[in-house]
N, C-alpha and C positions, 0 to 999 in steps of 0.2 A: 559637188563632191558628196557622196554618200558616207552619214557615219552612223556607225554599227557598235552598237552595244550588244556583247557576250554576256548575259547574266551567269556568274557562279550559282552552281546549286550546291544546297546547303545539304553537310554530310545525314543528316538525320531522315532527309527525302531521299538521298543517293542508298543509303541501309535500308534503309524501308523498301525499294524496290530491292534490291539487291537480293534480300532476304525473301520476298514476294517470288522472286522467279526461281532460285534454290529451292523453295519447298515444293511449288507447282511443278518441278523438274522432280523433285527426287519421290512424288506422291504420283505420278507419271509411272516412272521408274516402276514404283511398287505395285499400283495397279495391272502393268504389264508383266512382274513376276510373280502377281498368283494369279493371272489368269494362263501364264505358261505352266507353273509348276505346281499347281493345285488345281481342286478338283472346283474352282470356280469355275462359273459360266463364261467360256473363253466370249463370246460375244459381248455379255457382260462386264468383264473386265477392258474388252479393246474399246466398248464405246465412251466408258470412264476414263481410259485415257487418253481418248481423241478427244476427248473434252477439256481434258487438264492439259495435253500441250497446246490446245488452242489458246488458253488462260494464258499460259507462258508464255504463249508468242506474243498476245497482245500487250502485256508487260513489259513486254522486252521494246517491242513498238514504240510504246509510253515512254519507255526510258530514254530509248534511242531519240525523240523526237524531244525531250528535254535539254537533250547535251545538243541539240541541231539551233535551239531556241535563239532570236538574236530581235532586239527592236531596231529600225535604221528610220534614220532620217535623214529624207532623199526629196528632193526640191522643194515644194511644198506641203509635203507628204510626210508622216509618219507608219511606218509601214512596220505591225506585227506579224513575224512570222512566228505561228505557231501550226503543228498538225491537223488534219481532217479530224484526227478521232477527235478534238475539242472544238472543234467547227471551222477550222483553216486560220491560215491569215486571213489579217484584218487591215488596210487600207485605211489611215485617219486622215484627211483633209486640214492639215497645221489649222486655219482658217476657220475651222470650227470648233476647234478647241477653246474653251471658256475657262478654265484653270487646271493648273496639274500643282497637284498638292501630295507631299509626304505624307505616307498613312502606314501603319502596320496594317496586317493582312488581317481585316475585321471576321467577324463569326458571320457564318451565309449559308444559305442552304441552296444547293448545288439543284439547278435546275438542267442541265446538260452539261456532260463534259467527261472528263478522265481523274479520278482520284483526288491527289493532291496537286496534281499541272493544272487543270483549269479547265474551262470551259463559260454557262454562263452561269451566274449562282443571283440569286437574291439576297442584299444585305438591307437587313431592315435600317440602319443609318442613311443608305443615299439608294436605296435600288434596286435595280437590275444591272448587271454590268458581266462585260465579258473579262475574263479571269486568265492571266497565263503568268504563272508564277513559279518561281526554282526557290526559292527560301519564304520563311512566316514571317521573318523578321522587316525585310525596311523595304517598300514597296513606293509606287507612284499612282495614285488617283488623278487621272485625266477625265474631265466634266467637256463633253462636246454637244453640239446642239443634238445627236445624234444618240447616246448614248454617252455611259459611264464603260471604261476601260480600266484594268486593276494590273500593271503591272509591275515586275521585280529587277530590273537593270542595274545592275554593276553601278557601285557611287551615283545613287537614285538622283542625290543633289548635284550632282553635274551634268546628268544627263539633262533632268527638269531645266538647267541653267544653257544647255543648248537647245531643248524645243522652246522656251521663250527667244531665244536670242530667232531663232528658226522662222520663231511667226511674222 
């Protein structure tokens, strides 16, 4: 029996995009009405805003693939689904999992990935580790032979208390 954790995402990431694709949309917008109604360089103006709805669109991607987010633990598997644009799901092996510990969302610096959802980032604390996360606040550090994993599941402490129960 497969169980699936929905992480809520935290209103401050949900504004942040929200606001992100409203501007890229209404700068869009604008690039596309002075290059109709002024005496801008209509070339000019259309290749600015094929630029900017491209921006929008991958935002909107971003967002969409955050509300899709879901970690499942599935026979002896722990299986993140997260988007291509952060590097795909990821496939854990319960088995090699060595600890999953409660951790706030440490400082790192983003070596691939998408914004604030994740990808794979460097924390000087434990690593290199791949990142998929909907809030800063209360997350889970899985240490496998393989890798370090950073993620944010709905009541982190009972998810953690069914991948032990799992292993």
């Amino acid at each position: 029996m497969d169980i699936v954790n929905r992480p809520e995402i935290s209103k401050s990431i949900a504004l942040t995009y929200g606001v992100f694709i409203v501007l890229t949309l209404a700068l869009t917008a604008f690039f596309i009405g002075l290059a109709v109604f002024t005496p801008i360089n209509v070339y000019a103006g259309g290749v600015v805003s094929v630029m900017l709805a491209f921006v929008s669109l991958v935002i909107m991607l971003i967002f969409a693939s955050i509300l899709r987010t879901s970690y499942v633990i599935r026979d002896d598997e722990l299986i993140i689904n997260a988007t291509r644009l952060i590097g795909g799901p990821k496939t854990v092996p319960l088995k090699t999992i060595s600890s999953v510990e409660k951790t706030v969302i440490p400082f790192g610096f983003r070596l691939f990935g998408a914004s604030f959802y994740g990808g794979y980032c460097y924390f000087p604390s434990i690593g290199r580790a791949f990142v998929v996360i909907t809030n800063f606040e209360d997350g889970l550090w899985i240490k496998t032979e393989h890798g370090n994993y950073i993620i944010t599941p709905s009541n982190p402490l009972g998810f953690k208390e069914m991948i032990e129960r799992a292993r």
